[in-house]
TORKOL-4160 file (C-alpha; in steps of 0.2 Angstrom, whole numbers, padded with zeros to 4 digits, m for minus):
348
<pt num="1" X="0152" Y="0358" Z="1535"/>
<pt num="2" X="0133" Y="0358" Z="1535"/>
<pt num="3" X="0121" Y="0361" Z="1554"/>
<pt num="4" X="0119" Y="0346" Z="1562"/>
<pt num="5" X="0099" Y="0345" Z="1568"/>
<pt num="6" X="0093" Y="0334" Z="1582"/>
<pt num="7" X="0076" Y="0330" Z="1583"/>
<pt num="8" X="0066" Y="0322" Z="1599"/>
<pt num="9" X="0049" Y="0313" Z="1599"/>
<pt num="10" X="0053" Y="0306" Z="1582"/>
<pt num="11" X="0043" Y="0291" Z="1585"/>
<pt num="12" X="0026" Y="0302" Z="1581"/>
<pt num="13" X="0019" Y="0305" Z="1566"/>
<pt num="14" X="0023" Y="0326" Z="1568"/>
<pt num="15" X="0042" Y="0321" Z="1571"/>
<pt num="16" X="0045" Y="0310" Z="1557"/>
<pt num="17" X="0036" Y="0323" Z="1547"/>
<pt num="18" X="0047" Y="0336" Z="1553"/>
<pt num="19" X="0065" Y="0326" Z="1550"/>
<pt num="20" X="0061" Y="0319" Z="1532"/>
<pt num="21" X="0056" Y="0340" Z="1528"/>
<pt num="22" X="0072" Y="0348" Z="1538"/>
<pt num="23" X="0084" Y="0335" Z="1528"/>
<pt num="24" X="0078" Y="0344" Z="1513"/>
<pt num="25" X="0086" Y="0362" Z="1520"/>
<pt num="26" X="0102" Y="0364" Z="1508"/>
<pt num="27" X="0114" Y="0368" Z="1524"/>
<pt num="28" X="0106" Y="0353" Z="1534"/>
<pt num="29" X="0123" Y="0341" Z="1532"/>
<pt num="30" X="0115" Y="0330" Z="1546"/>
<pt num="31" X="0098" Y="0324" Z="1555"/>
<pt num="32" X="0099" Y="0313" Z="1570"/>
<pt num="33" X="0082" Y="0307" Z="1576"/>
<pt num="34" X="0078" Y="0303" Z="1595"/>
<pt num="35" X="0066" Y="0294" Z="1602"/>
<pt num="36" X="0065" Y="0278" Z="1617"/>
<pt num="37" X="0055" Y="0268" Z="1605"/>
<pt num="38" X="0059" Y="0264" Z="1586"/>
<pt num="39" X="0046" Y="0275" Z="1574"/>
<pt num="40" X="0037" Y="0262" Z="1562"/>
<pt num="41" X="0038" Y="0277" Z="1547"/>
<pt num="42" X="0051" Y="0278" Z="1539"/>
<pt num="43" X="0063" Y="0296" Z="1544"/>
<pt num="44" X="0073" Y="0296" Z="1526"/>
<pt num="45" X="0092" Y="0301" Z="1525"/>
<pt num="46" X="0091" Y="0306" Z="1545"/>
<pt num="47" X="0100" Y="0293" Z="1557"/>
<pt num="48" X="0089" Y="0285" Z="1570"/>
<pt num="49" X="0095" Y="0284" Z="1589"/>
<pt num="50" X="0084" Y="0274" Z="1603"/>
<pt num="51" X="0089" Y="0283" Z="1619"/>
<pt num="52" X="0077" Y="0289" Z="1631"/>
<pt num="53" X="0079" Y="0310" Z="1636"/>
<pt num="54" X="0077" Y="0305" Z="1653"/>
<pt num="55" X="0093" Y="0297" Z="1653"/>
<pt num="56" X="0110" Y="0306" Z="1653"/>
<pt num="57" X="0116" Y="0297" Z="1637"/>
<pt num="58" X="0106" Y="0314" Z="1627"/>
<pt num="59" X="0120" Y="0322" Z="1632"/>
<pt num="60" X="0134" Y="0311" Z="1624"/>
<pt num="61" X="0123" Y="0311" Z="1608"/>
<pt num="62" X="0124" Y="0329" Z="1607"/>
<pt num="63" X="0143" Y="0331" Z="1611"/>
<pt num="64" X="0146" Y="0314" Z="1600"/>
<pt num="65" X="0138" Y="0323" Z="1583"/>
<pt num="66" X="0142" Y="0339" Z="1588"/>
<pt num="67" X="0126" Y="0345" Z="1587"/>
<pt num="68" X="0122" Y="0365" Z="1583"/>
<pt num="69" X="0103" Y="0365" Z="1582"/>
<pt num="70" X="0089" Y="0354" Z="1595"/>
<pt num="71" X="0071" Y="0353" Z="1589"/>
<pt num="72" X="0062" Y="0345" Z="1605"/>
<pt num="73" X="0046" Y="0340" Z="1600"/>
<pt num="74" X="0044" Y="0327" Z="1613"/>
<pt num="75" X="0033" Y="0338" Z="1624"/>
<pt num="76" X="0014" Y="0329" Z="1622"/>
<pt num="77" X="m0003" Y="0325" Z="1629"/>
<pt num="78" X="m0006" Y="0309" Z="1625"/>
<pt num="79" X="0004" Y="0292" Z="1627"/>
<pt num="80" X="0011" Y="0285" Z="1611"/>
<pt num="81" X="0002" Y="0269" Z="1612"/>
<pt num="82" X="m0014" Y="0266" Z="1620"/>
<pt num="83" X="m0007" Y="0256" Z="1634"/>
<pt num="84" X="0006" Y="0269" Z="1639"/>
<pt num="85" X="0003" Y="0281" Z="1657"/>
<pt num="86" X="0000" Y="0298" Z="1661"/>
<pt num="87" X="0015" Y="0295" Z="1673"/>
<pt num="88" X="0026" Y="0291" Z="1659"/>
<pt num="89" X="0021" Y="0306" Z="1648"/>
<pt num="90" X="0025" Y="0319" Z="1665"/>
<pt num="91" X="0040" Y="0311" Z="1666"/>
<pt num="92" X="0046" Y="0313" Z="1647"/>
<pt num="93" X="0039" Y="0331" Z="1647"/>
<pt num="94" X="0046" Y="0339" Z="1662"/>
<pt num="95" X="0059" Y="0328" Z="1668"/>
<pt num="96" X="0066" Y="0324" Z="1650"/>
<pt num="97" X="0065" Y="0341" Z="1647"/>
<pt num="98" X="0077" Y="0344" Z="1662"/>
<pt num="99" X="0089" Y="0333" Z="1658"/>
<pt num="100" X="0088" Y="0339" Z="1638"/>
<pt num="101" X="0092" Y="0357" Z="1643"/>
<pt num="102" X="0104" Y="0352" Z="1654"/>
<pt num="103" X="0111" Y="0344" Z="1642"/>
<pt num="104" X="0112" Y="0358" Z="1629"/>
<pt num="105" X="0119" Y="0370" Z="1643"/>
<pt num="106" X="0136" Y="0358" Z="1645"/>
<pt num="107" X="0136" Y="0357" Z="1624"/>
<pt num="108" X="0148" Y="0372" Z="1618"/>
<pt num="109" X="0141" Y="0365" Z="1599"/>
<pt num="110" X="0124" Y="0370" Z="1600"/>
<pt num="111" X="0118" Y="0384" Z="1593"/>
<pt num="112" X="0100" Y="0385" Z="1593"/>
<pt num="113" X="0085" Y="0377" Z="1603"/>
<pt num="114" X="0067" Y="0375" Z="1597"/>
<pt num="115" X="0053" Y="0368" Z="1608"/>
<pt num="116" X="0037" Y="0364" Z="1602"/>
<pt num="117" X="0025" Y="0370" Z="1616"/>
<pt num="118" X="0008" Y="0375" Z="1617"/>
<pt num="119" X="m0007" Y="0387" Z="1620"/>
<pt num="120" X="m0013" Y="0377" Z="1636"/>
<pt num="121" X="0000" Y="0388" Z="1646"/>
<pt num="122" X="m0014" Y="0402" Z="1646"/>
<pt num="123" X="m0025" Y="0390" Z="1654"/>
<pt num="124" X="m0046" Y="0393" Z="1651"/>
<pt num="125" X="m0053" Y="0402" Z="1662"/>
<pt num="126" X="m0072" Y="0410" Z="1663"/>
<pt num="127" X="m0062" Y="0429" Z="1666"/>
<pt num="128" X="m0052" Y="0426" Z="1652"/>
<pt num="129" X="m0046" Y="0440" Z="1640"/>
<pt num="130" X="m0056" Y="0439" Z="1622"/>
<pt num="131" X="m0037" Y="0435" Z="1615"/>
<pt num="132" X="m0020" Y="0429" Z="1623"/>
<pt num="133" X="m0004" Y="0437" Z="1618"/>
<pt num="134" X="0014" Y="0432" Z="1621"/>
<pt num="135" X="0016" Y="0443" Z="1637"/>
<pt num="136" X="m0003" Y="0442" Z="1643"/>
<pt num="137" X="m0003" Y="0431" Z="1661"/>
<pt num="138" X="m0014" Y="0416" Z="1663"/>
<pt num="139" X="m0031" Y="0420" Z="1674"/>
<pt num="140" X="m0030" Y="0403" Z="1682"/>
<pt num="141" X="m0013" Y="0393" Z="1680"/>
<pt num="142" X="m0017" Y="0375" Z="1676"/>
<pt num="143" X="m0018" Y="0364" Z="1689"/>
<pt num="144" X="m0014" Y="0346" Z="1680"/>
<pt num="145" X="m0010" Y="0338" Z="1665"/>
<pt num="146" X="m0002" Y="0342" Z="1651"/>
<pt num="147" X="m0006" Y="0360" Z="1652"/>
<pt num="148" X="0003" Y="0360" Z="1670"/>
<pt num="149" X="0017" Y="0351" Z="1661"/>
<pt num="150" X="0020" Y="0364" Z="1648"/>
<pt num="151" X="0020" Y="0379" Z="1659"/>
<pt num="152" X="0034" Y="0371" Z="1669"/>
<pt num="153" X="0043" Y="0366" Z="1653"/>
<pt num="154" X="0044" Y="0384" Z="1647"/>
<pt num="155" X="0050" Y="0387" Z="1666"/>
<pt num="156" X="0064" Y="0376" Z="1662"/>
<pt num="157" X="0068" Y="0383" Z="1645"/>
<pt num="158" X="0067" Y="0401" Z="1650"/>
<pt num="159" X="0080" Y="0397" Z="1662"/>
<pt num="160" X="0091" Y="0390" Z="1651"/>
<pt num="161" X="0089" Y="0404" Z="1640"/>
<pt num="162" X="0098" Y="0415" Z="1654"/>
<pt num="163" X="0112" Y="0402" Z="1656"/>
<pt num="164" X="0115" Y="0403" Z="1638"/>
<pt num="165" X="0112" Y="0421" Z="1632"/>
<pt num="166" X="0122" Y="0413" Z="1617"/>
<pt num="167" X="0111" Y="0401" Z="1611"/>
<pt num="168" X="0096" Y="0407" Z="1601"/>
<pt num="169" X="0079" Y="0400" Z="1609"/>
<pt num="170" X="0063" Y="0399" Z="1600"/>
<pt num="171" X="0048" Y="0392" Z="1610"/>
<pt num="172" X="0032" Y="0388" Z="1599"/>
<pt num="173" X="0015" Y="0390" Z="1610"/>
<pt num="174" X="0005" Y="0379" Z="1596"/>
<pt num="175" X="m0015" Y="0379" Z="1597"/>
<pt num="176" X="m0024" Y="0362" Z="1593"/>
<pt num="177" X="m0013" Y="0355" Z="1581"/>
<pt num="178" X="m0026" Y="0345" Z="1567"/>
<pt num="179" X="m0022" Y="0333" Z="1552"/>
<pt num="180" X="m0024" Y="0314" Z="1545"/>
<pt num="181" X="m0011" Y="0311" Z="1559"/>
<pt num="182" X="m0014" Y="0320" Z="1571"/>
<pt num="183" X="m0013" Y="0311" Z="1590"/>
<pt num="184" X="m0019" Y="0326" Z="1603"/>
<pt num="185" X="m0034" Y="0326" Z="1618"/>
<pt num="186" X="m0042" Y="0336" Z="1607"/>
<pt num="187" X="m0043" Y="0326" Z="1593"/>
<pt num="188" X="m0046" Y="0312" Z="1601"/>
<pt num="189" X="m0062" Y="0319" Z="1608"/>
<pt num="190" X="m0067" Y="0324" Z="1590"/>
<pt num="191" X="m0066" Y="0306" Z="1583"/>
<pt num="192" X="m0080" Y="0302" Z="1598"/>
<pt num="193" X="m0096" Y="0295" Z="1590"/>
<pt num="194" X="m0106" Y="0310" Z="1601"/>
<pt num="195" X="m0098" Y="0325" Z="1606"/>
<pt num="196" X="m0099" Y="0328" Z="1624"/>
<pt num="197" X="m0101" Y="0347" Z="1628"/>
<pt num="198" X="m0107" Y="0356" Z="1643"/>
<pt num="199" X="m0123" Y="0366" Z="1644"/>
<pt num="200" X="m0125" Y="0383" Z="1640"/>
<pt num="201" X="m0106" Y="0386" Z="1631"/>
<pt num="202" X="m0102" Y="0386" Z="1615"/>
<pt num="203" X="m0082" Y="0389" Z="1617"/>
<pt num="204" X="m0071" Y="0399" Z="1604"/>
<pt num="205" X="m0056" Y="0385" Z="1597"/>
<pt num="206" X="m0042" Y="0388" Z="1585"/>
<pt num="207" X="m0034" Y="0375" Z="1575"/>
<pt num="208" X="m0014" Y="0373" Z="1567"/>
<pt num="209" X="m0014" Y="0361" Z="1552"/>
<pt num="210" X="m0001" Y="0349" Z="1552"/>
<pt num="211" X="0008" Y="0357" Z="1536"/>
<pt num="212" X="0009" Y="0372" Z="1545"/>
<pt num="213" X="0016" Y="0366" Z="1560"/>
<pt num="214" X="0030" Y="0355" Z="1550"/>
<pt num="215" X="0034" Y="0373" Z="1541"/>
<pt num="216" X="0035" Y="0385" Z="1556"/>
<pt num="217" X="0048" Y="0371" Z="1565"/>
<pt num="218" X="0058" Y="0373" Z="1550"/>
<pt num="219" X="0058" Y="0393" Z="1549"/>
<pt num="220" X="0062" Y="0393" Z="1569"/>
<pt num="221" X="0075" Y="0379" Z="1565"/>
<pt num="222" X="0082" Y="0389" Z="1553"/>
<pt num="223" X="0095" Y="0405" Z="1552"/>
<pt num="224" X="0082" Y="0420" Z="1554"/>
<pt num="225" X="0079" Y="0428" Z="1536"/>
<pt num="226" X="0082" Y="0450" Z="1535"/>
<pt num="227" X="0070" Y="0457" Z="1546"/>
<pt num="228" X="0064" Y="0441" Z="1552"/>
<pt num="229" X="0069" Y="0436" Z="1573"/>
<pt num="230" X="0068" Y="0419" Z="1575"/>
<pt num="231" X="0072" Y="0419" Z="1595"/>
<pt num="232" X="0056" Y="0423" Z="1607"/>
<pt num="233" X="0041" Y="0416" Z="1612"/>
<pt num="234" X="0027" Y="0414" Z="1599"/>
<pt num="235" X="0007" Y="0409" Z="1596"/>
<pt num="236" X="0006" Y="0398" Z="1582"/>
<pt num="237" X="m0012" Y="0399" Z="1575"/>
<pt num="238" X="m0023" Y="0398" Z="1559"/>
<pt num="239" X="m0032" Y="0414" Z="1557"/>
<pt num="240" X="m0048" Y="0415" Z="1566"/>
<pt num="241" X="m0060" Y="0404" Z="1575"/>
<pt num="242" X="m0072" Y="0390" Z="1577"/>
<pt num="243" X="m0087" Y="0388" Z="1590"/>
<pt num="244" X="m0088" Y="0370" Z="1595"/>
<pt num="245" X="m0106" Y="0367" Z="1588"/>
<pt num="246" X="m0100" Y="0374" Z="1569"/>
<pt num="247" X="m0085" Y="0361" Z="1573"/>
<pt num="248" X="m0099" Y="0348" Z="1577"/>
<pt num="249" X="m0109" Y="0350" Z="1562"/>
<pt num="250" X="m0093" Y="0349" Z="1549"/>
<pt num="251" X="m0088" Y="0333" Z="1558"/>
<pt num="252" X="m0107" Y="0326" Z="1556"/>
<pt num="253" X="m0107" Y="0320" Z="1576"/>
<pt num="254" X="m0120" Y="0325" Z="1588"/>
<pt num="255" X="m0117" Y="0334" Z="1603"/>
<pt num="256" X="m0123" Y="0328" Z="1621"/>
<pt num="257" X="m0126" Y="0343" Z="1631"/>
<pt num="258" X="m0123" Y="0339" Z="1651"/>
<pt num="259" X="m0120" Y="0348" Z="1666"/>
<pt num="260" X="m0102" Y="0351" Z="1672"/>
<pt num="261" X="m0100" Y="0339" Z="1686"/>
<pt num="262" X="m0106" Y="0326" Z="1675"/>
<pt num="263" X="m0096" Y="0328" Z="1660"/>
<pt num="264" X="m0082" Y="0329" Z="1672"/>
<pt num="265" X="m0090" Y="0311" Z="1679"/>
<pt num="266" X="m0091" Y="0305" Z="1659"/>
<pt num="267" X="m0073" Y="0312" Z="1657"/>
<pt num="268" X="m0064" Y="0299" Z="1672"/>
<pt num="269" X="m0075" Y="0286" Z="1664"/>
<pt num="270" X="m0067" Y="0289" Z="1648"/>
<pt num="271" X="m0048" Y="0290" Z="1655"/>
<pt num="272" X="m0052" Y="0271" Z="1666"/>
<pt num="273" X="m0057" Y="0262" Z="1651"/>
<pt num="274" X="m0044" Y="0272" Z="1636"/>
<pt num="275" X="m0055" Y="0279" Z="1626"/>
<pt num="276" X="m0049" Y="0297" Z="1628"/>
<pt num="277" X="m0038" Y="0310" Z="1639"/>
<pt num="278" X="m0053" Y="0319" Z="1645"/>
<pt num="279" X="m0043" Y="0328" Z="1659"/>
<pt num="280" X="m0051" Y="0343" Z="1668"/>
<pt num="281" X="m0041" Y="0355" Z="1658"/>
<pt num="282" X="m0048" Y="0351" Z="1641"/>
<pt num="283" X="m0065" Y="0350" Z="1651"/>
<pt num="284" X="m0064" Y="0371" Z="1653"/>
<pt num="285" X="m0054" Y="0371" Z="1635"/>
<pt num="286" X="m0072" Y="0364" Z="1631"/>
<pt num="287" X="m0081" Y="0374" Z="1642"/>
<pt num="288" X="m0071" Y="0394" Z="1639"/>
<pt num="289" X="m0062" Y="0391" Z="1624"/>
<pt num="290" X="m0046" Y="0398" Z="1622"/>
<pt num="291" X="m0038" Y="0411" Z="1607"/>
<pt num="292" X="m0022" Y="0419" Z="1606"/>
<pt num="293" X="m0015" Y="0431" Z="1593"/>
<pt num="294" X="m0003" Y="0427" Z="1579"/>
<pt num="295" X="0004" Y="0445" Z="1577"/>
<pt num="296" X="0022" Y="0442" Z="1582"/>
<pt num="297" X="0020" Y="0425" Z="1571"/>
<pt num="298" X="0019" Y="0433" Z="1556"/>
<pt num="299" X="0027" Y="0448" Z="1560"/>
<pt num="300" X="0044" Y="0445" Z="1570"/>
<pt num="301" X="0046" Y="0426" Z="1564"/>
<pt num="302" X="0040" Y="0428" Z="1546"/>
<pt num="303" X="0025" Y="0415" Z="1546"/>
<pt num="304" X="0009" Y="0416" Z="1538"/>
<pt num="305" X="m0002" Y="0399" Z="1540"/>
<pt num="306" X="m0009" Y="0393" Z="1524"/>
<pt num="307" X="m0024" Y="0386" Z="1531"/>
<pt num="308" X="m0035" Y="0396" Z="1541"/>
<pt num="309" X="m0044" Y="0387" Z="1558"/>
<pt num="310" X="m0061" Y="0384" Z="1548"/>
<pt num="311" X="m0050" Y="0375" Z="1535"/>
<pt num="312" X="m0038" Y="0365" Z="1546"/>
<pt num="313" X="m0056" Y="0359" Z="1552"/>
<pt num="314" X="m0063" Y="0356" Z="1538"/>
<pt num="315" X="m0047" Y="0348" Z="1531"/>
<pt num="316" X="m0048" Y="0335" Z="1545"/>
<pt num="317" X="m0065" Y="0330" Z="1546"/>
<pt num="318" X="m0064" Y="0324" Z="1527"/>
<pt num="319" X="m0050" Y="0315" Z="1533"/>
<pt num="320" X="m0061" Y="0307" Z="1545"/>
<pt num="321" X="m0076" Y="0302" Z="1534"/>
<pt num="322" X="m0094" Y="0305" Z="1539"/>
<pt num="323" X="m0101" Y="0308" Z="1555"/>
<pt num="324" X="m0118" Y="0297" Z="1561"/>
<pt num="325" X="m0126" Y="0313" Z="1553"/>
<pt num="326" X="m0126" Y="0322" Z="1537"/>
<pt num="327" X="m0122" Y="0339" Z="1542"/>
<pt num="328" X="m0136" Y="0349" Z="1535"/>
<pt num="329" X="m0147" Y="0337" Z="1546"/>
<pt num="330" X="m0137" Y="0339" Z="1560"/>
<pt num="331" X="m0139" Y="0360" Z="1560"/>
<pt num="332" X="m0156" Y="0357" Z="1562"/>
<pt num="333" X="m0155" Y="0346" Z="1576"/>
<pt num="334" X="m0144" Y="0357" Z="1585"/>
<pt num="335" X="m0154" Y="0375" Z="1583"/>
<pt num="336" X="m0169" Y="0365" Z="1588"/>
<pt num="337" X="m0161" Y="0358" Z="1605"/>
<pt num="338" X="m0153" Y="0374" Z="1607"/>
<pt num="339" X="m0170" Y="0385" Z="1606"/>
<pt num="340" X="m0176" Y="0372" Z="1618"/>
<pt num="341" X="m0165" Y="0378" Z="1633"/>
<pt num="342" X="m0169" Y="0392" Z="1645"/>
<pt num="343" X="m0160" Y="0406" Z="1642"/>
<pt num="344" X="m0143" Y="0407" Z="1650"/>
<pt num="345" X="m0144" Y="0386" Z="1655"/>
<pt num="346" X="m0127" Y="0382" Z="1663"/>
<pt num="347" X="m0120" Y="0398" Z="1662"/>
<pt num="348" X="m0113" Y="0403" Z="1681"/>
């Protein structure tokens, strides 16, 4: 008999993704995909089930298939359709979370436990360390969104964890996942027509290409290689970073440089009418910047990212076609604004 995977959040392009590669794996016998709305891609070979985590039926799913090995990739920052709420994704984040692990603690069958979380846990904060590792505390805890959401996920995990010293636990803090497909705050700013950014701060981003975040599920998913750990905590990043003017002038957009309170203004306009999540903690993502290290990535779990940051960027803005400027033209526009204010404008 083959592992039996279960997979949440299939309804999202990352999750079919991730069940049509993990049915692939020669001792994957089954796939069950999991998700309260139908996906309108297709999930190959895997069985599709409409169940809502929240619920308790997740955990007559798992004891049903005897399930060894949960993926829970339904952990997000953004609705799946654009008339979906805030509300509901808390609700499927945290509270399906809970009811997933509790779930898992009362199934003898599993095994192993991957949760796809992310590098918003550390928070952005202007007395932040140059880079995050696994172990370094946040500065400032997130007060809201999804950021807040993830940092009590990983609460909920890490207790599971001690409940079920037995089952292997891999939780993957992912930086700004990017592609063709990609559905995150941040990307949704990017395909803005002008970039809003705040006066006086260029912030330091990293970038996962969606590739490399089907193929690190899969190695955490898997039985751990010799000399390869596949249990712990770990930063998931392509080498290096961006400044958010170089990401600017691949995309071909123009930046709006604003003042704090008024970008914050521009941001709850943005949320009222659905253009984009442009919550207060990707406000300072936009404002500090954020990087982590990748050492116990490539060194403890055995991952190496094919594409670096600058080429998951550069990736996704040919995806995305031409900005309202050719980039070369842009540059100049931007060194000439930027030459144009004080020195140290906006900076506190």
């Amino acid at each position: 008999m083959g592992r039996v995977v279960l997979v949440t959040g299939v309804a999202r392009q990352l999750g079919g993704r991730f069940v049509r590669r993990i049915q692939r794996e020669p001792d994957v016998d089954r796939v069950i995909g999991v998700d309260a709305v139908a996906p309108e891609h297709h999930l190959g070979g895997a069985e599709f089930v409409q169940a809502d985590i929240r619920q308790p039926t997740i955990g007559k799913l798992l004891a049903e298939h005897q399930v060894d090995t949960v993926v829970h990739m339904d952990i997000n920052g953004t609705p799946l359709n654009p008339r979906g709420s805030r509300t509901a994704v808390k609700e499927t984040n945290v509270i399906g979370t809970m009811q997933l692990l509790g779930a898992c603690q009362k199934a003898p069958t599993v095994a192993r436990l991957v949760v796809k979380s992310s590098t918003s846990v550390y928070g952005s904060a202007p007395r932040d360390p140059a880079v995050f590792t696994e172990t370094t505390p946040a500065k400032s805890l997130p007060s809201g969104g999804f950021a807040k959401d993830t940092v009590e996920v990983e609460g909920y995990v890490r207790g599971f964890a001690r409940r079920r010293p037995d089952v292997a636990v891999s939780v993957l803090r992912f930086a700004n996942v990017l592609g063709p497909c990609a559905d995150s705050p941040l990307a949704e700013y990017f395909a803005l027509p002008i970039l809003p950014t705040i006066i006086g701060f260029d912030p330091r981003l990293q970038f996962v290409h969606e590739d490399d975040a089907i193929e690190v599920l899969r190695i955490a998913a898997d039985e751990p290689r010799r000399g390869t750990l596949n249990s712990g905590t770990f930063n998931i990043a392509g080498d290096g970073v961006l400044l958010l003017s170089q990401a600017s002038r691949r995309l071909g957009r123009p930046t709006l440089p604003l003042l704090s309170p008024t970008v914050t203004w521009l941001g709850s306009v943005l949320r009222s009418v659905g253009i984009t999540d442009f919550s207060p903690e990707q406000i300072r993502l936009l404002t500090h910047g954020r990087v982590v290290d990748t050492t116990q990535m490539r060194e403890t779990l055995g991952f190496v990212p094919r594409y670096s940051t600058a080429e998951v960027f550069t990736n996704y803005a040919r995806s995305h076609g031409p900005g309202l400027l050719p980039p070369e033209a842009l540059a100049r526009t931007v060194d000439q604004l930027a030459a144009a204010l004080p020195a140290g404008a906006g900076q506190n």
